[in-house]
Every structure is written in structure tokens, then in C-alpha cells.
N, C-alpha and C positions, 0 to 999 in steps of 0.2 A: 454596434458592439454586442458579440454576445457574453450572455450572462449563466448560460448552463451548457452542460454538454453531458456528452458520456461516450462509453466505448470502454478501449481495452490501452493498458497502460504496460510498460515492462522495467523492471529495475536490474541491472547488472550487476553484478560483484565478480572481481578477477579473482580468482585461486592462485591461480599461477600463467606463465606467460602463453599456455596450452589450453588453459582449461578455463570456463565461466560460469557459474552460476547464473541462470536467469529465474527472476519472478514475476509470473504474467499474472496478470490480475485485473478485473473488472471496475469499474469507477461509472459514478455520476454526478456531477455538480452544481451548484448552486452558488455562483460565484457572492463573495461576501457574508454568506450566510452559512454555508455544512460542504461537505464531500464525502462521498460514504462509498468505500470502496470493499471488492469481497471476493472470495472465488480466489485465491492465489496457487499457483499451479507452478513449481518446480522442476527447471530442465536443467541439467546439465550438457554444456556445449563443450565439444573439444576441437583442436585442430587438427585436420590429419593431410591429408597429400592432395587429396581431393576437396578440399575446405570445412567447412565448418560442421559437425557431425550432432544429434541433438538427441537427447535421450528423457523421457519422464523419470524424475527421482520423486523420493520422499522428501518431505520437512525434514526428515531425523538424519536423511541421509546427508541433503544441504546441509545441516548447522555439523555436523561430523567434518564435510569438506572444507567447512569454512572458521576452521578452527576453533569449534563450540560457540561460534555466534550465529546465530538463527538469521539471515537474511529474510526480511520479511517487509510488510506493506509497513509505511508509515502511522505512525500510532496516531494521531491528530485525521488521518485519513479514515480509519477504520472506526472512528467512534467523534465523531467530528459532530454527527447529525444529534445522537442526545447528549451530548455535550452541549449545543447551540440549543436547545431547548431544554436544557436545565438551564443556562444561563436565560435565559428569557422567563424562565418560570421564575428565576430567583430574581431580576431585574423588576417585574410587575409586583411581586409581594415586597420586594423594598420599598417599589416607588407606591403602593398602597399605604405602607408604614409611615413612610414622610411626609405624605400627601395631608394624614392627619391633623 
């Protein structure tokens, strides 16, 4: 079983029946315990006669296309790791409290 990994991830959002939004973005895991992902990088894809055509945008220009909503990495993704050790600092100083 593996229990970590990393590499590179991508998340879609359709505009329209021509057009996609992609956000590629970087990851590493720690299955059970954090994932902490970063780097997200902005392409817009369209379809043309030739297939698939692929262009570097901005953020500003993404959430523009995508009708003011920011397509973007998962929030539990991006902040997973001190999330997962705040709960573990706050779980020791409980179980220190109780232990009393």
C-alpha cells in the first residue's frame, strides 16, 4: 500500500462547450495525516479544427472567465499540513489537561 506520493495534479472547469479552464498544480502526500499542495498555473484550452489549443492565463483572468469564481486548488489541500499540526498541538495540550 502506498501511503505518500507527489507529482503534479490538474483540475478542470468547463466555460463553455469550446473552451476550459485548467489548474495544474503541484502536490505531496501523506496519506492520513496532510497534503500540501502549491504552484497552481492557469491555462486556458479551447477547441479549434486542429484540437485542443492551450494558452498561459492569469488568476484574474481565470475567475473573469469563469464568472467571478476563482477556480482554484482545494482549500483543505493547500493548508492541510498546519492544519494537521495545529490539531495535534491542540490534541497534546488537551490530552495534558485531562491527564491531570
Amino acid at each position: 500500500m502506498i501511503i505518500w506520493g507527489w507529482g503534479s495534479k490538474r483540475k478542470e472547469v468547463i466555460v463553455d462547450p469550446s473552451r476550459r479552464i485548467v489548474v495544474i498544480y503541484s502536490y505531496f502526500h501523506l496519506m492520513f495525516l496532510f497534503t500540501v499542495a502549491w504552484g497552481a498555473k492557469y491555462v486556458l484550452a479551447q477547441w479549434t479544427e486542429q484540437g485542443w489549443a492551450t494558452s498561459l492565463i492569469t488568476r484574474e483572468d481565470a475567475t473573469l472567465l469563469n464568472h467571478g469564481i476563482t477556480p482554484d486548488i482545494n482549500v483543505w489541500w493547500k493548508y492541510s499540513l498546519p492544519a494537521s499540526v495545529g490539531l495535534g498541538i491542540l490534541a497534546g495540550i488537551l490530552g495534558a489537561i485531562f491527564s491531570l
